[in-house]
C-alpha angles and dihedrals in degrees: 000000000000115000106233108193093210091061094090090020082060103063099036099057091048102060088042095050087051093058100042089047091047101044125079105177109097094203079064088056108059094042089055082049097041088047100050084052108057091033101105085040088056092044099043088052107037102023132230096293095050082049100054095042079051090064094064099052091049105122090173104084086202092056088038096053094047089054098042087048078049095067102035087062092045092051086048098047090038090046081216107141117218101037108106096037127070096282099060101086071069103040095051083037088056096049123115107249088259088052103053095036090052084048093043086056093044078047093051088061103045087054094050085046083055100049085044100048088037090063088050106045093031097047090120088053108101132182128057106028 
């Protein structure tokens, strides 16, 4: 099997470029940007579960959007069902100490590909950064 680097870079910008295309508020903007960003600081220091209940409490719909793109790309790359629905603070809850370490690193990843494609797509988008 041949390592293809885009494989984890694709979906990533692609979820981050549809929200950047189909967004106008610039106050959105910068919250998508911001929380892409500090995605992979947030995971390292509070872990995956605290991630995903995270999700829930998450009033800004900018914030909210980026993690819940998170975890739809982590439940595509992963090929693990019920992640990025209501039932994955369960599911993760629910994964042998392998498991959730293996998807932790894939996680890992995924967060250091959104503060990287966030800078780029989001390059006209000026504040807290």
């Amino acid at each position: 099997m041949t390592f293809d680097p885009r494989t984890i870079s694709t979906p990533v910008f692609t979820v981050l470029q549809e929200l950047y295309t189909t967004t106008k508020n610039q106050e959105t903007l910068k919250e998508h940007k911001n929380q892409a960003i500090e995605l992979y600081t947030y995971l390292s220091t509070w872990g995956m579960l605290r991630l995903k209940a995270e999700e829930t409490a998450l009033s800004q719909k900018g914030k909210k959007q980026v993690v819940e793109k998170y975890f739809k790309c982590l439940e595509k790359l992963s090929e693990r069902k019920d992640i990025a629905n209501q039932q994955g603070l369960n599911t993760l809850k629910n994964l042998s100490v392998d498991d959730y370490l293996g998807l932790t690193g894939l996680g890992l990843e995924i967060a250091q590909e959104f503060s990287f494609w966030a800078n780029a797509i989001y390059d006209d988008v000026k504040g807290d950064n």
